[in-house]
C-alpha positions in Angstrom: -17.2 -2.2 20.7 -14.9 -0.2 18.6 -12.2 -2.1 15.9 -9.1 -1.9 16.7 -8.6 0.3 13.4 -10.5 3.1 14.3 -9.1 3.0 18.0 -5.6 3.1 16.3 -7.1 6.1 13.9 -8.0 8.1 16.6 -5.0 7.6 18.5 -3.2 8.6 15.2 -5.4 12.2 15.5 -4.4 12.7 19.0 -0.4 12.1 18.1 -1.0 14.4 14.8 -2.8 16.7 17.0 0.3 16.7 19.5 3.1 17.1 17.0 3.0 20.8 17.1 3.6 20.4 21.2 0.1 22.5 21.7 -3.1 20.6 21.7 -5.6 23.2 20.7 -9.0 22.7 22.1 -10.2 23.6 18.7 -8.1 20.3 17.2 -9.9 18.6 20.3 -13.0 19.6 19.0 -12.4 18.0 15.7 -11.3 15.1 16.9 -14.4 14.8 18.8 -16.7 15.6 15.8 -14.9 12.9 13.6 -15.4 10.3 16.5 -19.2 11.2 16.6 -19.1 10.9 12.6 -17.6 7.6 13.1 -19.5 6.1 16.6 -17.0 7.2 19.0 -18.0 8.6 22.0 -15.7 11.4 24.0 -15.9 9.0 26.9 -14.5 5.9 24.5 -11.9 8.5 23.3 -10.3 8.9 26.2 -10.7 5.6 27.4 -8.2 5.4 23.4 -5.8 7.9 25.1 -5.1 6.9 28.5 -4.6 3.5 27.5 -2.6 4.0 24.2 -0.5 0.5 24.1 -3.7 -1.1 24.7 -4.0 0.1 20.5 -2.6 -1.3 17.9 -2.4 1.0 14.8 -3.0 -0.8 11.3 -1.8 1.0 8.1 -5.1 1.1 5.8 -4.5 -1.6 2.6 -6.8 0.1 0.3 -6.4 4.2 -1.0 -9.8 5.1 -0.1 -9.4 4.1 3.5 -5.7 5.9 3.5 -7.4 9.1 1.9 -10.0 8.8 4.3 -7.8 8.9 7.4 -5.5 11.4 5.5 -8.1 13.6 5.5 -8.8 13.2 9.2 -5.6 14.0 9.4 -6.2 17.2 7.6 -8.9 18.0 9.3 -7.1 18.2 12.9 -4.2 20.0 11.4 -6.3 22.9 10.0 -9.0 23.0 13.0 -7.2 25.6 14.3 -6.7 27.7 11.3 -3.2 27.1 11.0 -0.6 24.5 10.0 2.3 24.2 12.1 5.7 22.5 10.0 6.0 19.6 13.1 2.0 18.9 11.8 2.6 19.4 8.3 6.1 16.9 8.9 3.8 14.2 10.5 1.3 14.2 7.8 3.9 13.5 5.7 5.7 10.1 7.2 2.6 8.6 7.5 1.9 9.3 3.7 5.6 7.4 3.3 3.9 4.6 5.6 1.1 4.6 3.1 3.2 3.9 0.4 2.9 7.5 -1.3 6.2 9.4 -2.8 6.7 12.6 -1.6 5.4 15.0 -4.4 2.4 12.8 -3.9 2.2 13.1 -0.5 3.2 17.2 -0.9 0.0 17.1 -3.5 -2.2 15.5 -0.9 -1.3 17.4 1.8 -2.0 20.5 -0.3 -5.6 18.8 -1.9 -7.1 17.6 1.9 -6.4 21.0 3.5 -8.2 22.3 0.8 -10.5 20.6 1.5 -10.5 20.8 5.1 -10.7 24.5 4.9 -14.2 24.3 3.0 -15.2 21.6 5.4 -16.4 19.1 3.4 -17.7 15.2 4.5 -16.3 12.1 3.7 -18.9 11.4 1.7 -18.0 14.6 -0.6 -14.5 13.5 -0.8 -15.4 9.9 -1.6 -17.1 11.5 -4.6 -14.1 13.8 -5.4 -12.1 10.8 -5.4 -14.5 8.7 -7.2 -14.5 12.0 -10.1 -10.8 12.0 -10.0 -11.0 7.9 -10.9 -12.9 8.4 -13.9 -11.3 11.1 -15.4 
């Protein structure tokens, strides 16, 4: 059975995926492969989607777990090679729901899709983060 946080994540994806008002099959795709990372089947997916109030979406306490799902985020917004503003504009209110200013959030928006664009796990960006900590 999947927690209600990561059933509110991935709705989160979808919505992020939406913003731009054209649901690329490539931001699909992404979606899909960060479920798998995470447990999540396509089938449990859309079970997520065509029931969305059945979800209720939790705003991650700790700033690993809000990078994390930032970078998810990030990850859908650059699958298809581009970033649209509406994308780039929902990325940023739910930095301001994670309690991040907004040259933060325009430096995290800018560091994650970095990121994204070489690809890199969570694991790799848990270590970035962990290097950024220490320094």
């Amino acid at each position: 059975m999947i927690n209600t946080d990561l059933k509110g994540h991935f709705l989160n994806l979808y919505m992020i995926a939406l913003s731009d008002n054209n649901f690329d099959e490539k931001e699909l795709e992404t979606i899909l492969k960060i479920g798998e990372e995470k447990g999540i089947s396509k089938v449990e997916f859309e079970k997520i989607i065509i029931n969305p109030t059945s979800v209720s979406i939790q705003i991650p306490t700790d700033f690993v777990s809000k990078i994390n799902l930032l970078y998810d985020f990030a990850r859908v917004i650059w699958s298809d090679g581009k970033i649209e503003e509406d994308e780039k504009n929902s990325f940023m209110k739910y930095c301001k729901k994670f309690g991040f200013e907004k040259e933060t959030s325009e430096e995290l928006f800018d560091w994650l899709i970095g990121f994204a664009k070489k690809n890199i796990t969570i694991e790799q960006l848990e270590k970035e983060i962990l290097n950024l900590s220490n320094n």
